[in-house]
Each structure stands twice: as structure tokens, then as C-alpha cells.
C-alpha positions as CSV (number, residue, x, y, z in Angstrom):
1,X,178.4,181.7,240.8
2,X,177.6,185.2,239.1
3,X,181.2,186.0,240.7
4,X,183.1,183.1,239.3
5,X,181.3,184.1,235.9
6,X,182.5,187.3,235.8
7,X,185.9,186.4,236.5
8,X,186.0,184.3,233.4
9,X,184.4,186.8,231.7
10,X,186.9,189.2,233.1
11,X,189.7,187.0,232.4
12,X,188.8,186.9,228.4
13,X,188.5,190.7,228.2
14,X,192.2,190.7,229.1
15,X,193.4,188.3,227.3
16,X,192.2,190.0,223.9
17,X,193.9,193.0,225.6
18,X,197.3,191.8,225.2
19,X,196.6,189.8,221.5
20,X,197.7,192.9,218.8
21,X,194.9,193.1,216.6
22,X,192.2,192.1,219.3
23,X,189.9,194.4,221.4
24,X,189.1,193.9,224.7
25,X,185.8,196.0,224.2
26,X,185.0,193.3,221.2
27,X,185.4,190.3,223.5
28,X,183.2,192.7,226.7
29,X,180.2,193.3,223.8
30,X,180.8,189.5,223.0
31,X,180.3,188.2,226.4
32,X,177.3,190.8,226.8
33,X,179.2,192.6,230.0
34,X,179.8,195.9,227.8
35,X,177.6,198.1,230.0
36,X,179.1,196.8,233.2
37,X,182.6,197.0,231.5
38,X,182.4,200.4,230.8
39,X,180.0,201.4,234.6
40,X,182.8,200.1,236.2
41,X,185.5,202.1,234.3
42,X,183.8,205.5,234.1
43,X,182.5,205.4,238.3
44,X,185.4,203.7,239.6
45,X,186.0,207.0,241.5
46,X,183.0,208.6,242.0
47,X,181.3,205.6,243.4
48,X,183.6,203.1,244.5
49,X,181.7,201.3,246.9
50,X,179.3,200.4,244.5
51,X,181.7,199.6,241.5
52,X,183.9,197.4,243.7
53,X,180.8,195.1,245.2
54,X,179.5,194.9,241.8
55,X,183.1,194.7,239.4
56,X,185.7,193.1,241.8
57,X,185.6,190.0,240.2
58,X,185.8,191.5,236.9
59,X,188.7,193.5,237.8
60,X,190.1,190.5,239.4
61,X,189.6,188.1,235.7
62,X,190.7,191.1,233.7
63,X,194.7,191.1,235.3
64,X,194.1,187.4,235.5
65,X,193.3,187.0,231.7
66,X,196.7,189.8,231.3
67,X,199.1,187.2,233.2
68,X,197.5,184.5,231.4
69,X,197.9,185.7,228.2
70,X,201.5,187.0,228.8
71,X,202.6,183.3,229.3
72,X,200.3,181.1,227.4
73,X,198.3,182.9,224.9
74,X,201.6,184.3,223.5
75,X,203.1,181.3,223.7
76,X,200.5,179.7,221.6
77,X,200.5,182.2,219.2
78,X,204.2,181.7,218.5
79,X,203.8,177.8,218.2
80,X,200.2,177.6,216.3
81,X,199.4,181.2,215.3
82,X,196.8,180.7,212.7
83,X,194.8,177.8,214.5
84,X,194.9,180.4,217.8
85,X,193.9,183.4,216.0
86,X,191.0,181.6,213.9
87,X,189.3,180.5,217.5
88,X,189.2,184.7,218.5
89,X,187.9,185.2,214.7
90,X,185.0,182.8,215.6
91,X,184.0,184.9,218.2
92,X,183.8,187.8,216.2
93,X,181.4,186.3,213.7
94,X,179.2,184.8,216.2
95,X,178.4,187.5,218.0
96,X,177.9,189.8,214.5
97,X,174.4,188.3,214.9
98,X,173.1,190.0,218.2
99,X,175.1,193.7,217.5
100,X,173.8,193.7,214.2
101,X,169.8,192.9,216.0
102,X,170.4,195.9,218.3
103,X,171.4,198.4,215.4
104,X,168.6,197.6,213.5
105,X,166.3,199.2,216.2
106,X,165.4,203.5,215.1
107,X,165.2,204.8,211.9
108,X,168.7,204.9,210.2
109,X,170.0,208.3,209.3
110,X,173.6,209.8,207.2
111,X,175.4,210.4,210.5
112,X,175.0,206.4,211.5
113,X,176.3,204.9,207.7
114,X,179.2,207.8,208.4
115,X,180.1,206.7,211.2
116,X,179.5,203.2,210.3
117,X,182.5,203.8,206.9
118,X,184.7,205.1,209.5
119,X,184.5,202.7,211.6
120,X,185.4,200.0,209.7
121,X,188.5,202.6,207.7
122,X,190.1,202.7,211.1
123,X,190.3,199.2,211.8
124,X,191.5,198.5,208.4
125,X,193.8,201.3,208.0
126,X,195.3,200.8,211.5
127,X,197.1,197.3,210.9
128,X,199.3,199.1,207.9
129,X,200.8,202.0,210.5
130,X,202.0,200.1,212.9
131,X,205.7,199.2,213.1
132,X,207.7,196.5,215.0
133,X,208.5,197.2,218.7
134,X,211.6,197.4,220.1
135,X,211.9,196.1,223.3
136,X,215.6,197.4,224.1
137,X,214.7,200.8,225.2
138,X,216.8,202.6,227.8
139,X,215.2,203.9,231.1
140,X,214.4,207.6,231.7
141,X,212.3,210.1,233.4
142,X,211.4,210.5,229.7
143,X,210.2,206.8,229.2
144,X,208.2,206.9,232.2
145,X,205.9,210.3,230.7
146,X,206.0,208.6,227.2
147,X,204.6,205.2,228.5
148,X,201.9,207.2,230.9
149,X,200.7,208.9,227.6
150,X,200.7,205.5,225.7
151,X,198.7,204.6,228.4
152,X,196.0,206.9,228.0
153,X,195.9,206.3,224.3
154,X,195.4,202.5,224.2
155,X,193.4,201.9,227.1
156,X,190.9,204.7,225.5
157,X,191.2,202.0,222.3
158,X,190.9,199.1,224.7
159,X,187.3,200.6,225.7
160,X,186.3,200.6,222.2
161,X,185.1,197.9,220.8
162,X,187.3,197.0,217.7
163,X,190.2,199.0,218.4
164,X,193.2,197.0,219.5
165,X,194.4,198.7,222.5
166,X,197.7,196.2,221.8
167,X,197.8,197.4,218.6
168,X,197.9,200.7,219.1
169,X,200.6,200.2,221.5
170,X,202.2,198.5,218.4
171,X,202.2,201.4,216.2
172,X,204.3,203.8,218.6
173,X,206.9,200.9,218.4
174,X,206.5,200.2,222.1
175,X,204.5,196.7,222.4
176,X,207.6,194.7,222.8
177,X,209.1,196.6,225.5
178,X,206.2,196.9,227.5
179,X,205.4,193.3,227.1
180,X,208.9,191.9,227.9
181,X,209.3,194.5,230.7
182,X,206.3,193.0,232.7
183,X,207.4,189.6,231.7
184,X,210.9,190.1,233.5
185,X,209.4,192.0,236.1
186,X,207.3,189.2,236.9
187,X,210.3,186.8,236.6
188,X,212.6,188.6,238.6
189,X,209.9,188.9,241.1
190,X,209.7,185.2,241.8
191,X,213.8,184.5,240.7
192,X,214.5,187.4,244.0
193,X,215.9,189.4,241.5
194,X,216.4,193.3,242.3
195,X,217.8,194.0,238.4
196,X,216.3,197.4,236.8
197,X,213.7,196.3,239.4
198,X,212.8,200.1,240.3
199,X,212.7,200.8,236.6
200,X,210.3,198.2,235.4
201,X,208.3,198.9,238.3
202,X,208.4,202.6,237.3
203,X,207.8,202.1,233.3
204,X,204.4,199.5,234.5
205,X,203.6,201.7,237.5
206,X,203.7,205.1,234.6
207,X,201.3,203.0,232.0
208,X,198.8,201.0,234.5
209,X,198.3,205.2,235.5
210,X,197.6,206.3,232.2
211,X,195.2,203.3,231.6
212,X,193.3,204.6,234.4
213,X,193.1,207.7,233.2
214,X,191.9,206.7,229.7
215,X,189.6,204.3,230.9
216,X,187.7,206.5,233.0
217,X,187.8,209.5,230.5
218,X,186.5,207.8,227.6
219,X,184.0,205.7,229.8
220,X,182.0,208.3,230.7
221,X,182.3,209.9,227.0
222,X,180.8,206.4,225.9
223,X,178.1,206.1,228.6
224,X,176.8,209.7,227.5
225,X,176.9,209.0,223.8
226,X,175.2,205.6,224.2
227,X,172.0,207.8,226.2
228,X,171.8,210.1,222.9
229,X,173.0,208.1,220.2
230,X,172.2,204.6,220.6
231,X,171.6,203.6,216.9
232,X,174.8,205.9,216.0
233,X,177.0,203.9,218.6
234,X,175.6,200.5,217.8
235,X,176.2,200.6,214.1
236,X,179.8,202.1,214.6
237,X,180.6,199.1,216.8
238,X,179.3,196.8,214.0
239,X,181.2,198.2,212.1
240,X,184.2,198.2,214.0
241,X,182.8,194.3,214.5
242,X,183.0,193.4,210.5
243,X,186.8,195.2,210.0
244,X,188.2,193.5,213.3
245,X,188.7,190.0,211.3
246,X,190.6,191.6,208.8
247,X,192.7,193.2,211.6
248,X,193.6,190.2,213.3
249,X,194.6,188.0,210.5
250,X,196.4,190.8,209.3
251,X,198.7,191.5,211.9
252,X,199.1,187.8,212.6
253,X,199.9,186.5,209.3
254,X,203.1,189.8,209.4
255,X,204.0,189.2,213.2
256,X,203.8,185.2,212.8
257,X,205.6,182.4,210.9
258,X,202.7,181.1,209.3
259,X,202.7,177.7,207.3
260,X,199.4,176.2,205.7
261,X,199.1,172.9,205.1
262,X,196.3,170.4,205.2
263,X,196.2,169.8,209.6
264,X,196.4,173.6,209.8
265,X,193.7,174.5,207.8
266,X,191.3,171.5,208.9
267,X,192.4,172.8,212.5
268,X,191.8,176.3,212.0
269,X,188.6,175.5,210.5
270,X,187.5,173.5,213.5
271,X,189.1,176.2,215.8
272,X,187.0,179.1,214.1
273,X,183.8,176.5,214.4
274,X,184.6,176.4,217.7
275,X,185.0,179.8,218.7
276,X,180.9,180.8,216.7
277,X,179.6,177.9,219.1
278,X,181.2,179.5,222.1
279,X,179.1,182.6,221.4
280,X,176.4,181.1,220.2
281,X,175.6,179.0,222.5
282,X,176.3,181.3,225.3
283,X,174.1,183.4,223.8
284,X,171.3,180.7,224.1
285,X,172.1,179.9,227.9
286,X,172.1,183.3,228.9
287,X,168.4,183.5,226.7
288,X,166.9,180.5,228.8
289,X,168.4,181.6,232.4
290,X,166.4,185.2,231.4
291,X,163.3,183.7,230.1
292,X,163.3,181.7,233.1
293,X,163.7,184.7,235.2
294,X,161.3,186.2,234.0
295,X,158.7,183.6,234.4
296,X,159.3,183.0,237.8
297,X,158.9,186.7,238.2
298,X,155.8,186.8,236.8
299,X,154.7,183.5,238.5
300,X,155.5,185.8,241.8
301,X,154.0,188.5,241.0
302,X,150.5,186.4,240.2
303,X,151.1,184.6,243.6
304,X,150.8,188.0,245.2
């Protein structure tokens, strides 16, 4: 069962992954996995036995939730952007509630209202840098470097909560082609087509490395900041929390055709309704199962 949960939890960090605007370290702090989310990353290699028995099915739900979105979140956001977008926004604000309890905790100082300011500056100024992608890119020794760099770069955002890793991706110009190059890899793999096969294996091969490399890097870097600056880290993340809505709308209302009309707004507002109940109520479930826990541990413990 704790498997099968994780996979699902997994397979919503990387969905938000591939949604520009959305961060897949938002939807891990959401779904209160961050801490295994970023163990996993930062000892993959150092203690793999240990990572693998206790992350597999995240890993697993995480390239799930990637294929997923590829062919059906897209999809959506194409058809009903708004309505879509307004569920993801919903799960922002609902789980404001329990970031904002555990930055509360220490004595607040000028470095943590800093870094809270810049937080939210970089989520706000990011949308307005990035540029439309161009997915007709020729193939090259020189592509394959560039998209192993990219890789570094957004999967070190993708840690973050906040930061769009997708978004990122965006603002080099390069979302497209990445996107429609695993799509057609993917296709051609089930159509038995050998076209630019070696290429597109090359150009996802060169980024999936650079992920890797990121993740692992700025893993650690988090793990250690989070041991000596937990107030610091906690009030940067809420405020990378707050900006992420104006992010997301953002970039959806300039990358969509969006049209308001009466069904659209009543949907989005049942949609965004929706997506606070998710994480509330989660929040509550998870709250009982531990209290519960807890008694029966204490119930043992009497026993004995």
C-alpha cells in the first residue's frame, strides 16, 4: 500500500515537471514526500541499496506521471487550459497552510525576509524571460552538450520548490523540442520506426544525464542547508509558494487560447475548489493515520 502511494505521489511530481510554470518540488512539499524526494536524489549513488528499497516506486510514479503528462495533461491543457491550470493552483493554496506553520517555528531574522523577497522576485520575474521554443532544431554533437547543460539547469529548478524546471527549459527556447522529441521517440518506438531514432535517443539520453547530475548536486546542497537553516529555507519556499500562482496563470494565459465565459469560470472555480480539498483533506488523512500511529505505539509501549 505505502508503495502504490508513493507511486501516485511519484506520478504527480512528474506531471508538474512537464506543466511550464509548475514545480515538481511544489507538488513533492505538497504531498509532504519533500525529504524523501530530495534523500533519494542527493544518495542515489552513494547508497543505492537503501535509496532503491526505499524510492523505487517513486522513481517508478515520477517517469510514469512524465508519459502521462506528455499525452494527456498536454492535451488537456490545449483543450481546457484555464479549468486545468486552476485545479494545480488549488493545490498551491491548500498547502500554503502547513509551509507557512513550519516557518513560523525560530525567531525570524533579515537574512529569512531576504530571502523570502527573492524568492518570490524570481518566480515572478522568470515568466517574462522566457521565449517560445522551437522545436525544429537540427541534430549535432553540439545539441547533445547544450541539452546535457539544460539538463543540469532545470532539473536543479525541478528540486526547488517553485521554480519550473519546464519553465526554465522554456526560457533557453528549448521546451518544444525536447518535448516533441520524446513524444516522437516514443511514437516511432511503438510505429517500428528507426527515423532520427539514434538522434532522439542521443538528444534524451544527453538531458536525462544532466538531470542526474543536477539532481544529485543540488540535493545534497539542500539537505545541508535545510540542517543549518531551517527557518531560512522554509520561508524562501513559501515564498516561492505565494509567487508560483502568478507563474502559472501567467504563462498559461500567453502559451494558451484562453476564452472566459460563464461554464469556464464556474468550472475553473469548481476545479480550483477541487484541487484545496485534495490537499486539505490529504492533509487530514495523513493527520489521523499518524495520531493513530502514535497511539498504538504508546498503547505498546504501556503493554510492555
Amino acid at each position: 500500500m505505502k508503495h502504490l502511494i508513493n507511486i501516485l505521489k511519484g506520478a504527480c511530481i512528474g506531471i508538474a515537471n512537464v506543466i511550464p510554470g509548475f514545480s515538481g518540488g511544489t507538488m513533492a512539499v505538497m504531498l509532504k514526500i519533500y525529504d524523501l524526494f530530495v534523500y533519494a536524489f542527493a544518495n542515489v549513488f552513494t547508497h543505492f541499496k537503501d535509496v532503491f528499497k526505499k524510492c523505487w516506486s517513486l522513481f517508478l510514479g515520477i517517469v510514469l506521471g512524465v508519459l502521462f503528462a506528455l499525452f494527456t495533461i498536454v492535451k488537456l491543457l490545449e483543450v481546457i487550459p484555464f479549468i486545468t491550470i486552476m485545479f494545480f493552483v488549488g493545490l498551491i493554496f491548500g498547502s500554503m497552510p502547513s509551509i507557512y506553520k513550519s516557518s513560523k517555528e525560530g525567531k525570524l531574522k533579515i537574512v529569512d525576509i531576504i530571502s523570502f523577497i527573492i524568492a518570490i522576485a524570481i518566480i515572478v520575474i522568470l515568466p517574462f524571460i522566457s521565449k517560445e521554443g522551437n522545436s525544429d532544431v537540427s541534430y549535432s554533437v553540439g545539441i547533445y552538450f547544450l541539452m546535457l547543460f539544460l539538463g543540469i539547469i532545470c532539473s536543479s529548478a525541478m528540486v526547488i520548490p517553485g521554480v519550473s524546471g519546464s519553465l526554465v527549459l522554456m526560457a533557453f527556447g528549448y521546451y518544444a523540442f525536447l518535448m516533441e522529441t520524446i513524444k516522437t521517440f516514443l511514437k516511432n518506438i511503438f510505429n517500428f520506426s528507426m527515423t532520427n531514432y539514434f538522434n532522439m535517443a542521443f538528444v534524451i539520453a544527453s538531458f536525462a544525464i544532466g538531470c542526474i547530475i543536477g539532481l544529485v548536486f543540488v540535493s545534497k546542497l539542500i539537505i545541508k542547508l535545510t540542517e543549518k537553516y531551517p527557518k531560512t529555507v522554509y520561508v524562501t519556499i513559501l515564498g516561492l509558494l505565494v509567487a508560483s500562482p502568478f507563474s502559472i496563470i501567467y504563462k498559461t494565459m500567453t502559451n494558451y487560447t484562453v476564452t472566459f465565459n460563464t461554464l469556464v469560470i464556474i468550472f475553473s472555480i469548481i476545479s480550483f475548489a477541487i484541487g484545496v480539498f485534495v490537499v486539505l483533506f490529504g492533509d487530514y488523512m495523513a493527520n489521523k493515520v499518524s495520531n493513530k500511529t502514535n497511539c498504538d505505539t504508546i498503547k505498546e509501549n504501556k503493554e510492555e
